[in-house]
N, C-alpha and C positions, 0 to 999 in steps of 0.2 A: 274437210280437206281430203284431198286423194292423193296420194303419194304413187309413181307411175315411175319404177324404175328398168332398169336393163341395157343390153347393150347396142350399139350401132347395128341401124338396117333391120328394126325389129317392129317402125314405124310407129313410133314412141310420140314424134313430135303432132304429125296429123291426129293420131289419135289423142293426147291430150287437149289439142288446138280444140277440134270438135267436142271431146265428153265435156271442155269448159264451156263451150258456146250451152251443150245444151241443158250443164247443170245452171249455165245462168251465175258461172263463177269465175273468176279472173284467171290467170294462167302465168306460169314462171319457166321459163326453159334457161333451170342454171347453167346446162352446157357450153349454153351461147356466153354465160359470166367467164367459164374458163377458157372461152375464146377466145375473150377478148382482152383479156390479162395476156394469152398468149402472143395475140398480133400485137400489143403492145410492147410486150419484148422483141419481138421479132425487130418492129419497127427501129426499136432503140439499140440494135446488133447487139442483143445480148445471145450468147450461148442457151437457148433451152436447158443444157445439164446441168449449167453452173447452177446448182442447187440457192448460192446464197444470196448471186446477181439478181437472179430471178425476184426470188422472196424481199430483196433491198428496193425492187423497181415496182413491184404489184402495190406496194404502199403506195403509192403515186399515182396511181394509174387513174383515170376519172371515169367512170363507165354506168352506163345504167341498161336498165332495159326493161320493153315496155310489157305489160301486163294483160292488155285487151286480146284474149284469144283470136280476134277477128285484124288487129292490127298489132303483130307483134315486134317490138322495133329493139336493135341491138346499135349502141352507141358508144362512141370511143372520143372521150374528150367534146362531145357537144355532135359527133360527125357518125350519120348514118352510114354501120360498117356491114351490114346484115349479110352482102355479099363476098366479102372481103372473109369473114370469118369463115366460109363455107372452104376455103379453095385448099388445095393439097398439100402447101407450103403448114396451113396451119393444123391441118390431120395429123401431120407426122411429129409436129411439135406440142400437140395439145396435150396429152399423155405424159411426159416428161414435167411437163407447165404444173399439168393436176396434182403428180404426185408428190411437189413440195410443200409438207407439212402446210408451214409460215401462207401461203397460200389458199390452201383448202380454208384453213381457220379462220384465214379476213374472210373471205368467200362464203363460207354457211356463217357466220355470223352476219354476214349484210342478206343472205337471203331470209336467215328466221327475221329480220328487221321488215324482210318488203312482206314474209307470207301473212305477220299480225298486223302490217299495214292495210293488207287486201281482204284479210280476215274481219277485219275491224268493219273496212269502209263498204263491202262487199259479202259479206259473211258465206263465202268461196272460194276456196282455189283451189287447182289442179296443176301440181308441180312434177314436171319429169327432171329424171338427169341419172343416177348411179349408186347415189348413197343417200336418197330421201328418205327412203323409211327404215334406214340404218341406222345414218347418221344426224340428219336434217330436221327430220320428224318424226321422230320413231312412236308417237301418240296417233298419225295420221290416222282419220277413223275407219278410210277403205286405202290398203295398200295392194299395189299390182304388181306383178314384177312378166315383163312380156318378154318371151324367147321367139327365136327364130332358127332352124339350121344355119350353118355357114357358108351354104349355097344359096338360099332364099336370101338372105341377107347380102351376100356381096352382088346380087343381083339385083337388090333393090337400091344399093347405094351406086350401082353402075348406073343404075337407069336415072338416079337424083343426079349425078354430075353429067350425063349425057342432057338432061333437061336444062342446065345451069351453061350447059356449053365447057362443059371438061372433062369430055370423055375421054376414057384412057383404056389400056388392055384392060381383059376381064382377071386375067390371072394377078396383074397387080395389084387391084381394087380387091381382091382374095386376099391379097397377102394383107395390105392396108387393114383390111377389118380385122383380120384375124390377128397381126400385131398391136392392134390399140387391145382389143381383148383380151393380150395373154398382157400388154400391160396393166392395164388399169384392174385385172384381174387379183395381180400377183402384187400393187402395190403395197405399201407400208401403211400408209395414209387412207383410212375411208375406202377401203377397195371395192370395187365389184361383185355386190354379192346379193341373192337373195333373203329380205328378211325372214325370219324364221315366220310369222304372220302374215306373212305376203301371201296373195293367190296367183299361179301361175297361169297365163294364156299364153299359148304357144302360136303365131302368129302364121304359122310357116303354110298352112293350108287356107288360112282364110285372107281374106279382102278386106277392106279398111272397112264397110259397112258393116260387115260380120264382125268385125273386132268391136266396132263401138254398140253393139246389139248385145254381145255378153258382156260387155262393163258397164255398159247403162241399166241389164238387169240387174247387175253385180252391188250398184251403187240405189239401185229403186228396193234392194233386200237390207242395206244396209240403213236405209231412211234419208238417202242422200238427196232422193226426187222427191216433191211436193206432190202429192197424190196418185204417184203414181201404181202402176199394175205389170208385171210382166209383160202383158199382150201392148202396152202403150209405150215401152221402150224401143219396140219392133218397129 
């Protein structure tokens, strides 16, 4: 298992998508889980802050999502939302959503369910999100924790919503990152944080290729690849 955590704009999700295609392992993007707890409140006019609405309505919630690195699919009551989840209404509420206890706890308790489901039937996976090898999986055998400045990053997430068709100023999409950051930073619940075991790659000079070139050696050191060699990860 690879545990791959950090914060927005640090190109977490490409690069877990890919190191699972090429360990040959399944893949979990739980942010997309607290997505979709959130646009299901959203859906149901509850308040994001009401701390205990929230936590009354995630019980109900029906959501899955899909595991194949190569088709990864986020569903909300039976209905593909994968687009819906991305848009700015649910940026600014996702952070709020995460940081109710009553939530995180359904939450990584239905993830460790699907990672020994994928463990089992798959014997791999590659999960990103915030609090994997904190909270989630703190046994994971290679944990990452990937940074970025907060110029590379709000620059990379300008350029994700300008590609989605939501393009917005640069300074707001600044502020955007740098707010869910100092939240999900500073919360109560599971915060933000690098494991004390985690390796850090800082993402902010390299390219997606270059990023999965030092985690695939990263993971070929820890016995993660089947015969592999430094020079064969390249």
């Amino acid at each position: 298992m690879v545990a791959l955590d950090g914060p927005s704009g640090t190109g977490k999700t490409t690069v877990a998508r890919t190191l699972a295609s090429r360990l040959g392992a399944g893949y979990l993007d739980t942010g997309a889980m607290y997505r979709l707890v959130t646009l299901a409140v959203l859906r149901a006019g509850i308040d994001p802050a009401d701390a205990a609405a929230v936590a009354g309505h995630a019980r109900t919630v029906e959501l899955d999502v899909g595991t194949d690195p190569q088709r990864p699919a986020a569903l909300l009551a039976g209905a593909e939302v994968a687009a819906e989840i991305r848009t700015e209404e649910v940026n600014r509420a996702v952070s709020p959503v995460s940081a109710v206890p009553e939530v995180r706890e359904l939450l990584v308790a239905r993830q460790r369910e699907i990672i020994a489901r994928v463990l089992a039937t798959t014997g791999g996976i590659v999960v990103e999100g915030r609090d994997i090898g904190t909270v989630v999986a703190p046994d994971a055998e290679l944990k990452i924790y990937l940074t970025a400045s907060a110029d590379v990053r709000a620059a990379r997430r300008g350029a994700q919503d300008a590609a989605a068709g939501r393009a917005g100023a640069p300074d707001d999409t600044r502020a955007s990152v740098e707010r869910r950051d100092r939240l999900d930073s500073t919360r109560a619940a599971s915060p933000l944080r690098q494991a004390e075991d985690a390796v850090p790659v800082d993402t902010s000079e390299l390219n997606i290729d270059q990023v999965i070139i030092a985690l695939s050696e990263l993971a070929c050191r820890r016995g993660l690849l089947n015969g592999c060699t430094a020079e064969a990860t390249r």
